[in-house]
Each structure stands twice: as C-alpha cells, then as structure tokens.
C-alpha positions, -999 to +999 in steps of 0.1 A: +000+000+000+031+026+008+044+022-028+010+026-045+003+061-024+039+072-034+028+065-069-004+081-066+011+113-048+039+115-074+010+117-105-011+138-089+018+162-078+020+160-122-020+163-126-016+195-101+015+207-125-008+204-157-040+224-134-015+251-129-005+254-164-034+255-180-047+280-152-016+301-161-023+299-197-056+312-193-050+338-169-045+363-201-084+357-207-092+382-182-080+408-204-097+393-232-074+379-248-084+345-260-056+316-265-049+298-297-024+270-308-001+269-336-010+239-358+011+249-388+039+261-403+027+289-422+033+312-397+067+304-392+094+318-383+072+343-367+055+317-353+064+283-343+046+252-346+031+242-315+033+279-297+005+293-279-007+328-291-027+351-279-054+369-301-079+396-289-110+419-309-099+451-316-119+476-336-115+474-372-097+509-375-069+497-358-062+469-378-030+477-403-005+461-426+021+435-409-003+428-382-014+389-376-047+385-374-065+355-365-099+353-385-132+326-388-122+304-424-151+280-426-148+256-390-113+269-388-091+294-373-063+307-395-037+328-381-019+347-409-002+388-420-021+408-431+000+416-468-025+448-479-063+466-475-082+463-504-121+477-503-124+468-462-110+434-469-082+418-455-054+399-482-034+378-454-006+355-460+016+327-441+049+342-434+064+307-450+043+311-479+048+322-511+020+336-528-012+350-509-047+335-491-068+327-520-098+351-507-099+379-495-106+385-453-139+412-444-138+422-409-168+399-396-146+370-400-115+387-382-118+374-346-087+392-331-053+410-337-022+387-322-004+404-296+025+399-288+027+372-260+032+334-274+043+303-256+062+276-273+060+244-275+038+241-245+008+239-273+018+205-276+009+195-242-026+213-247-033+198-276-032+161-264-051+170-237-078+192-256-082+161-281-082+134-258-107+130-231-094+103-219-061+119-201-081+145-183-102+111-167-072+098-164-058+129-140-092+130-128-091+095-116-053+101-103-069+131-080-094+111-070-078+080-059-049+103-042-078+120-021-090+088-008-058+070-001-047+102+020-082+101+034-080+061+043-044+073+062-058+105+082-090+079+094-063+054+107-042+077+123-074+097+141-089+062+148-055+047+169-051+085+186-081+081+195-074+046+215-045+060+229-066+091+247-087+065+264-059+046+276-044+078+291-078+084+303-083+056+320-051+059+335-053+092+347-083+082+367-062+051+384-041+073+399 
C-alpha cells in the first residue's frame, strides 16, 4: 500500500503541475485575450509550430498592414499577416508562404489581432489534452484516488489516537 500512495502522490503532484499550467495559460483571458495553438507552419518563423498565441478583438480601425490576425475560415481558425487593404478586406498570408490567401478576409470573419505574448511548444501538451478525453479522466481519476488514499491514512491515524486518549484516560483516573 506505501508504494502505490507514493505513486499516486507522485501523479497527482503531475495532474496539479498540468491544473497550474493550463490556469496560467488562461489567466491572459481576463484581459480578453483568448488563446490559440499553432498547428502549422505557415506562420513560421514568426510563429512556431506548437506555440500558444494570444489573439484579442480590436476595432477594425486599428487593424494595419504586418499585423497577424487570427480570423473565422469555414470551421477553422487561420492565423496569418495581413500583406495589404483592399475595399475593407483583408489579403493575409503565411509568413512561409509564397503567394497569398486565395480570398480575401472582411472584418466579420477577423476574430482578433495577435499580440505579442506566445508560448512555445507548451501547445503540444494542450493539444493532447484538448483532443483526448481520456487523459483528463485519467488525471481526474489520479486526483481522486490520491484524495482517498490520503483520506484512508488520516481515518487510521485519528482512529489509533483516539485509542491511545482512552488509555491515558483511563489511567489518569487510576491514579
């Protein structure tokens, strides 16, 4: 039983690792910013595959050439420069890519200008977990059983104190 509680405690000191991450990687949504994760290489070097970014609205005035916008393509987020302004529109590019987007961006599909804080290759880590369910059971089940088996200690322990406050008070009233 001692090695499986070391076990246990040693994973869930990793599931609590991975809690504070994720909670550190979302504190920029307070400010609105919302997180995204690089999944190509269009982007780079600018942009890294695998990096975290950081996107947030901004009003469409302040939107200019060079800036990375991330905008709505179909299910998609694409992340890309914008190369020029033409009627309102936006004509973006990859950094890595030769020629530019085949259509044209309008505003309503921009979702947010890149700023300027991005965390590499922790967007790894959030992927596997964002796509697989069955990790976060998996930590959910680690914090779980490390809960009980700390719980199953603190009732044993409380349980023989316990025994050995009646023997001192029975005891006491000997003398």
């Amino acid at each position: 039983m001692g090695v499986l509680k070391i076990v246990v405690r040693i994973l869930s000191y990793i599931c609590y690792a991975v809690i504070g991450i994720y909670a550190l990687i979302c504190a920029p949504m307070v400010t609105g910013a919302k997180p995204v994760v690089v999944l190509s290489g269009s982007m780079r070097p600018a942009l890294e595959v695998g990096t975290i970014i950081y996107y947030k609205h901004v009003p469409q005035e302040e939107l200019q050439k060079d800036d990375i916008i991330t905008y709505q393509l179909g299910n998609e987020l694409v992340t890309h420069r914008i190369k020029r302004i033409e009627n309102g529109n936006y004509i973006t590019r990859g950094d890595a890519n030769p020629t530019d987007d085949q259509k044209p961006v309008p505003y309503s599909a921009v979702q947010g200008k890149v700023g300027g804080l991005a965390i590499p290759i922790l967007g790894y880590g959030v992927q596997i977990i964002n796509s697989n369910m069955w990790v976060f059971l998996i930590m959910v089940a680690i914090l779980l059983a490390e809960f009980l088996l700390s719980n199953i200690k603190s009732d044993k322990i409380s349980t023989s104190e316990k025994g050995r406050d009646h023997e001192k008070d029975d005891t006491d009233l000997a003398h």
